[in-house]
ZARO-891420 format. One line per 5 residues: number of its first residue (from 1); for each residue z, y, x of C-alpha. Coordinates in steps of 0.2 Angstrom, whole numbers, plus 2048, in hexadecimal, padded with zeros to 3 digits. Example, Ala and Ser with C-alpha at 12.3 -4.5 7.8 and 13.67 -1.06 7.14 Angstrom:
1> 827 7EA 83E | 824 7FB 844
//
This chain:
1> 1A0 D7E D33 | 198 D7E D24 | 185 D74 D23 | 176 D80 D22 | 165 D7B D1C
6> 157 D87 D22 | 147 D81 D18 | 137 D87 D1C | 12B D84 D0D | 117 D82 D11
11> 10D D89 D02 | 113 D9A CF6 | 10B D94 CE4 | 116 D8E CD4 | 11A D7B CE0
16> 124 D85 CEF | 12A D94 CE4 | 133 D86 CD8 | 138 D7B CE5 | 142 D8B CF0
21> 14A D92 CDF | 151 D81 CD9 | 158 D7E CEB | 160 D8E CEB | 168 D8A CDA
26> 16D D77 CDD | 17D D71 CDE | 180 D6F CF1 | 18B D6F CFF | 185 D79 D0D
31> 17B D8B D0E | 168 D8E D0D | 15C D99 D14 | 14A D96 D0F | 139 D9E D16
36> 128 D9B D0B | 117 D9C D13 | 107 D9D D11 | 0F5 D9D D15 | 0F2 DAC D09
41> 0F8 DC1 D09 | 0FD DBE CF9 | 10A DB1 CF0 | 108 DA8 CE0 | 0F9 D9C CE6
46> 0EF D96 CD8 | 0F6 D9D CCD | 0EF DAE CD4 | 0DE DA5 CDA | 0DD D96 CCF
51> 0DE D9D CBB | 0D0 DA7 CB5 | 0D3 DB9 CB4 | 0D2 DB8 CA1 | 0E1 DAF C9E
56> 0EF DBA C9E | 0FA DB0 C93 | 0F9 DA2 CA2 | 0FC DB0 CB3 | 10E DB5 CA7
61> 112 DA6 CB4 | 111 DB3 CC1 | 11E DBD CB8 | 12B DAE CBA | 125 DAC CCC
66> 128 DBE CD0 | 13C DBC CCB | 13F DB1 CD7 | 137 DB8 CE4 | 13D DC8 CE0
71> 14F DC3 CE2 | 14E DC4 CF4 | 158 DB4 CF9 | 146 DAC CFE | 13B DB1 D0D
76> 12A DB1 D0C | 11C DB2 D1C | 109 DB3 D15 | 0FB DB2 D20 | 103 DA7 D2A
81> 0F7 D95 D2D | 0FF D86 D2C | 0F8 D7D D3B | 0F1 D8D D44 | 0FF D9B D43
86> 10C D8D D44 | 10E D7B D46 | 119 D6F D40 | 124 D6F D50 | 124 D81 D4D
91> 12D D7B D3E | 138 D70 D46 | 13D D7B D52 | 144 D88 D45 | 148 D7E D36
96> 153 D70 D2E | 142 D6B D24 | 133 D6E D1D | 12F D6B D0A | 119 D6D D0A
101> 112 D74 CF8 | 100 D77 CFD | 0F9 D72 CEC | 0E7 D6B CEB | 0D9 D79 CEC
106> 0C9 D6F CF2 | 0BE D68 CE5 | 0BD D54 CE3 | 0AE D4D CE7 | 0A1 D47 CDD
111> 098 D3C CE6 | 085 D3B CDB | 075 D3D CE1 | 070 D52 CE4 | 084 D56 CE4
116> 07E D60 CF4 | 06F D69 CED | 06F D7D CEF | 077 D81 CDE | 082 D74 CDD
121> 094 D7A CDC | 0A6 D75 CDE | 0AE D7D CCF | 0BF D81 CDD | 0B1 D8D CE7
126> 0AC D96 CD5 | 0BC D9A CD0 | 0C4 D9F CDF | 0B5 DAD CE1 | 0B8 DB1 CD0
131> 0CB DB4 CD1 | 0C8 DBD CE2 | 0CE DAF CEF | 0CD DBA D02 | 0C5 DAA D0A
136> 0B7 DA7 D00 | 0A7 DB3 D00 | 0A5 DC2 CF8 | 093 DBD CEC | 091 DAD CE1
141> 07F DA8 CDD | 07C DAB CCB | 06C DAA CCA | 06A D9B CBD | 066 D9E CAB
146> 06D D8C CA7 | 07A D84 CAF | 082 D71 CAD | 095 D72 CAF | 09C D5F CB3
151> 0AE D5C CAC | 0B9 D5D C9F | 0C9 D64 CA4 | 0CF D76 CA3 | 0C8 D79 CB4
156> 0B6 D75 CAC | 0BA D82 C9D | 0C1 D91 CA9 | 0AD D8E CB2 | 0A4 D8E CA2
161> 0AE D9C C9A | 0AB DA6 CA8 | 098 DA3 CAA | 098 DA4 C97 | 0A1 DB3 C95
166> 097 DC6 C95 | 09E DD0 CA4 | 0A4 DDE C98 | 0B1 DD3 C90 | 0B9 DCF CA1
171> 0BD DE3 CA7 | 0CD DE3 C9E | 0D3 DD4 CAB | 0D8 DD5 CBF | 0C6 DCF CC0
176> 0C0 DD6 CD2 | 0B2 DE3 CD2 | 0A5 DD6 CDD | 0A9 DC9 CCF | 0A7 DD6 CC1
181> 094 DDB CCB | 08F DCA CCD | 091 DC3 CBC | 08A DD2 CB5 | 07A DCE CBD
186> 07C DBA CB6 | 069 DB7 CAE | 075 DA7 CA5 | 070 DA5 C91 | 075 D90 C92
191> 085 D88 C99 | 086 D75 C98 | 095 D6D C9B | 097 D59 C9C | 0A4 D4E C98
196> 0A2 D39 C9B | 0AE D35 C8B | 0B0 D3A C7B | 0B7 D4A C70 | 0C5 D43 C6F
201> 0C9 D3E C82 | 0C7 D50 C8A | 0D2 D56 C97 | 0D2 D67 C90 | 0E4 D6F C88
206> 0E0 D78 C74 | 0E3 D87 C79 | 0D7 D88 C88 | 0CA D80 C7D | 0CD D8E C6C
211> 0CA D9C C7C | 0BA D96 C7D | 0B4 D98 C6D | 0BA DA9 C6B | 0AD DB1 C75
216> 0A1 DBD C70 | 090 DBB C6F | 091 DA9 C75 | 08A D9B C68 | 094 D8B C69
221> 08A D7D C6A | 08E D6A C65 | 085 D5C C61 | 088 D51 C53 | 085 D3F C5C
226> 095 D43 C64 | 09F D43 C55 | 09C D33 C50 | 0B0 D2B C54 | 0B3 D18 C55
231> 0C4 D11 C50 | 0CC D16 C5F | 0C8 D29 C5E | 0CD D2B C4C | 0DC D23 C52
236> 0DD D30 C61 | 0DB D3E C54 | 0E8 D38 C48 | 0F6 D33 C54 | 0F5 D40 C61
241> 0F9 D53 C5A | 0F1 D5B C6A | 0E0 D50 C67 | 0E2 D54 C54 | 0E3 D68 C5A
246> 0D1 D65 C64 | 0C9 D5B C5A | 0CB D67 C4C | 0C7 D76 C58 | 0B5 D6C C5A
251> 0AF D69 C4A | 0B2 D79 C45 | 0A7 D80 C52 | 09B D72 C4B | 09B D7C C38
256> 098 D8C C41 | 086 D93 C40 | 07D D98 C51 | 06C D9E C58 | 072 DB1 C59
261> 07B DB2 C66 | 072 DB5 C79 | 07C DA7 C82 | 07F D97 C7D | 08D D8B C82
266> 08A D77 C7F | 096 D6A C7F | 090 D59 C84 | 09B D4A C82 | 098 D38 C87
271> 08D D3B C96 | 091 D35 CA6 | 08A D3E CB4 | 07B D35 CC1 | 073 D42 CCA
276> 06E D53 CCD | 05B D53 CCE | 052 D5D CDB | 045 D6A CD7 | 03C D66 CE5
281> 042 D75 CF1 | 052 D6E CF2 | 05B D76 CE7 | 062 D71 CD5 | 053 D6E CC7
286> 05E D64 CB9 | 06B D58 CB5 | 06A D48 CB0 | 075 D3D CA9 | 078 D2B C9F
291> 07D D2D C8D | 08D D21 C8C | 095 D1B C7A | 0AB D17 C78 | 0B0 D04 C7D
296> 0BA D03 C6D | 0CC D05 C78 | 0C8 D17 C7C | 0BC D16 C8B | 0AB D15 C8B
301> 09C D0B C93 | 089 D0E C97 | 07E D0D C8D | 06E D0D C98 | 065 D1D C8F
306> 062 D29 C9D | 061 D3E C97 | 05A D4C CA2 | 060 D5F CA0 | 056 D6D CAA
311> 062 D79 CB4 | 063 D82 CC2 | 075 D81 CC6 | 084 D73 CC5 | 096 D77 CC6
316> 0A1 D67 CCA | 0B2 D69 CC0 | 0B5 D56 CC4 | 0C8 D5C CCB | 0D1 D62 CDA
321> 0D6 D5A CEB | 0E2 D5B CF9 | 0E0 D61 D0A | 0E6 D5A D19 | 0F2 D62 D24
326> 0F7 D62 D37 | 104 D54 D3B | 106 D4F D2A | 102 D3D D23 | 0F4 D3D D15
331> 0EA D32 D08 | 0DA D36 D0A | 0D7 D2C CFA | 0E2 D33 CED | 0E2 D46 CF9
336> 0F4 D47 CFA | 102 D46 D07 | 10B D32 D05 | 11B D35 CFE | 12A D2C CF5
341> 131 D3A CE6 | 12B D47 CF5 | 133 D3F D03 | 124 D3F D0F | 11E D2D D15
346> 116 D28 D25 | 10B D17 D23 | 10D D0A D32 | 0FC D02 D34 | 101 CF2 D3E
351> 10E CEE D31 | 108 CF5 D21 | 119 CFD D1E | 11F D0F D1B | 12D D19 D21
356> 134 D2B D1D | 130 D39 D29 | 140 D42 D28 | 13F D55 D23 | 12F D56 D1E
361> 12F D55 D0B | 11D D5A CFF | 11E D61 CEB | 111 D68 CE0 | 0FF D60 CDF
366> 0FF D5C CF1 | 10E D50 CEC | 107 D48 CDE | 0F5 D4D CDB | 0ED D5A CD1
371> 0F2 D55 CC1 | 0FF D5D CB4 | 104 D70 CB0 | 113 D79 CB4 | 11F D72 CAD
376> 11C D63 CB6 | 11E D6D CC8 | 12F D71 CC3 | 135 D5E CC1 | 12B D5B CCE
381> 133 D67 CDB | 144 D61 CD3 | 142 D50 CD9 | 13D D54 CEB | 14A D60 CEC
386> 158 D53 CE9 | 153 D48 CF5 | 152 D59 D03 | 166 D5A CFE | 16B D4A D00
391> 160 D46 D10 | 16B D52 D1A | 171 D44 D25 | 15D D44 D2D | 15A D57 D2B
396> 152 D5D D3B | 15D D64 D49 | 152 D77 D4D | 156 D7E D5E | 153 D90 D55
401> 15A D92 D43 | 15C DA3 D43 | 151 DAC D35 | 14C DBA D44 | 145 DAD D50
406> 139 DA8 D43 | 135 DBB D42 | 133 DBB D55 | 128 DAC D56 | 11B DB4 D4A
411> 11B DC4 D52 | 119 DBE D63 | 10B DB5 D5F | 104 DC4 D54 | 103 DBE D46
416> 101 DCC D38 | 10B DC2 D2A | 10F DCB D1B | 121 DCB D12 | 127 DCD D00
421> 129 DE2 D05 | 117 DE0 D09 | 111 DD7 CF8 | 11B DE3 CED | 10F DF0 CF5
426> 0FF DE7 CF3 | 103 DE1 CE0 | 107 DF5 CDF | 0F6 DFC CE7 | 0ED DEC CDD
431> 0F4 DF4 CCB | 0F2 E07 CD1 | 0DE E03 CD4 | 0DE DFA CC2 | 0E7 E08 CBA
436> 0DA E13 CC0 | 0CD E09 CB4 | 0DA E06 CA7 | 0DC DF3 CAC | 0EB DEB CB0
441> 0E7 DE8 CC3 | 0D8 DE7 CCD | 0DA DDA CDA | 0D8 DDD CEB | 0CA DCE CF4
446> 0CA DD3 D09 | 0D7 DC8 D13 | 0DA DD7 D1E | 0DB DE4 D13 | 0E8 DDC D07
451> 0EF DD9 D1A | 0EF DEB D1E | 0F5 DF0 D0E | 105 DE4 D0E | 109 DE9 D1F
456> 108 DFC D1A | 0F9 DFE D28 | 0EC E04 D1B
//
């Protein structure tokens, strides 16, 4: 009889949607049958909730996502909790293996004095209000007129952009109609972002950075001390096109005349974060920082002169973590599950050594870490993929592989999962309430109302 691998894959974003469509188009020896889960009503993960709603160029992802899923040779469960709805012996009861691709959507930590002060936020929590995220809660406080912004990634840019931006230039987006009410009543006319190096060290991609310089009624701000480059910046600028792009992007700005415009936005390089100073009522009062100069080899050091910025508010873009999951090994260092090219590793303490836990496999950010952009999670789930295929010989051995009993088992707990039938008539109501305001959709934020939609019980 001919080998058939059921794989159930944890997590519906870019990671497990790449991960079932090359297993489906490998070369391979046996049958496959795969179910996606997840946490959320809705597929696509950050991709839905972690792009702001003004990049539309970036969500065309969505559009390749949808293809696959629309072919109807994957499964997909959402609203189902990995670790609540079902466990991993849930898992091994009704599949071969399990390949986990549940991305990295907490906010690391930076650990200053005041990162705990009312007003100090983790970037992650912004954006998923502002892109509609059903578990977060309907109001953000924006009640600052200047704001610090600490990072200098794209992460960093989508925050300030969006703080930045005037509401009216957002209603062509999905933008949801809380977000739209709450930014409109944003009293913000300064945002601050920090970086701890250079111009030329920035995180952020060229096209992110020309976005923000195209908004209206926003003066760029930069400042000239941080244009003064040592050997090892010019060298940066000349032999790396990308850093050639942003560096030209900034001095422009810096030719630009300003004092017109009702919100500014400053860029301030070299400045390595310290504290977040209270106001005395515990909540945020200013930022303070230690100015910092290049090392000569690309890096920089202190240099002992201490700066102090009022503001009200402090967004934390310093990167994104992992989270933990039931029964699974992980590094609570680096915030991702211990693998070898996805093959999931469990640490023996006595000994030091590590061994493979066989069919459990990780891909995506929860692999690897939250770094690297699309492209990267398809060679990534590549990789992972392989070594699913050729561990047949240590797949597990499920006592119910049939695709009902997977069916019957959510049910009979009741469960209220939503399937792709169910997602094709969310994404349909979403873009009928947009077409109403002339907007391409309009998304909607209740868990159980995208629930109730999906399962046609509206």
């Amino acid at each position: 009889m001919k080998n058939k691998l059921r794989l159930a894959i944890v997590g519906a974003g870019p990671a497990g949607i790449y991960a079932a469509d090359i297993l489906l188009k490998a070369e391979r020896h046996f049958d496959v049958s795969i179910d996606l889960f997840d946490h959320l009503p809705a597929p696509y993960g950050l991709v839905r909730y972690g792009v702001a709603p003004d990049h539309p160029r970036i969500k065309g992802i969505i559009t390749a996502l949808r293809e696959v899923l629309d072919r109807g040779d994957i499964r997909i469960f959402g609203n189902v909790r990995f670790g609540e709805d079902i466990t991993l012996d849930d898992l091994k009861k009704h599949y071969n293996a399990v390949i986990f691709a549940t991305g990295a959507v907490r906010d690391a930590s930076l650990r200053i004095p005041g990162h705990d002060l009312d007003g100090s936020y983790g970037a992650a929590d912004f954006v998923s209000w502002f892109d509609g995220h059903p578990d977060v809660p309907r109001t953000w406080p924006l009640e600052a007129r200047q704001a610090a912004v600490i990072g200098n990634g794209n992460v960093a840019l989508d925050v300030s952009r969006i703080l930045a931006k005037h509401v009216e230039d957002l209603m062509p987006t999905e933008i949801p109609a809380n977000v739209a009410a709450g930014l409109a009543a944003s009293p913000i006319t300064d945002v601050h972002v920090f970086g701890r190096r250079g111009p030329t060290s920035v995180k952020f991609t060229p096209l992110e950075l020309r976005e923000l310089g195209e908004l209206r009624d926003v003066d760029m701000i930069l400042y000239d001390e941080d244009f003064d480059y040592d050997d090892a910046a010019r060298a940066a600028v000349a032999g790396n096109k990308q850093v050639f792009v942003i560096d030209k992007v900034l001095n422009q700005w810096r030719q630009r005349e300003v004092g017109t415009a009702s919100r500014r936005l400053h860029l301030h390089f070299f400045a390595k974060p310290l504290e977040i100073v209270d106001d005395g009522t515990g909540r945020v009062g200013a930022f303070r920082w230690e100015r910092t100069a290049p090392d000569g080899e690309g890096g920089v050091v202190g240099t002992g002169e201490i700066r102090e910025l009022p503001v009200q508010a402090v967004y934390r873009a310093v990167g994104y973590f992992g989270t933990p999951l039931p029964g699974i090994p992980f590094d609570k260092d680096f915030g991702v599950i211990p693998n070898h090219e996805g093959q999931v590793l469990i640490h023996d303490q006595e000994t030091g050594d590590s061994r493979q836990m066989y069919g459990v496999y990780a891909t995506g950010w929860i692999k690897r870490g939250p770094v690297g952009l699309i492209g990267h999670t398809k060679s990534d789930a590549m990789e992972t993929i392989r070594h699913v295929i050729n561990d047949l010989g240590n797949w597990w051995r499920p006592e119910s592989p049939s695709e009902e009993s997977v069916i019957e088992m959510l049910e009979s707990r009741g469960i209220r999962y939503t399937d792709l039938d169910g997602w094709h008539r969310l994404d349909e109501h979403e873009k009928s309430l947009g077409a109403a305001e002339g907007r391409m959709r309009v998304k909607v934020v209740p868990r159980d109302e995208m629930v109730d939609l999906s399962r046609g019980e509206a």
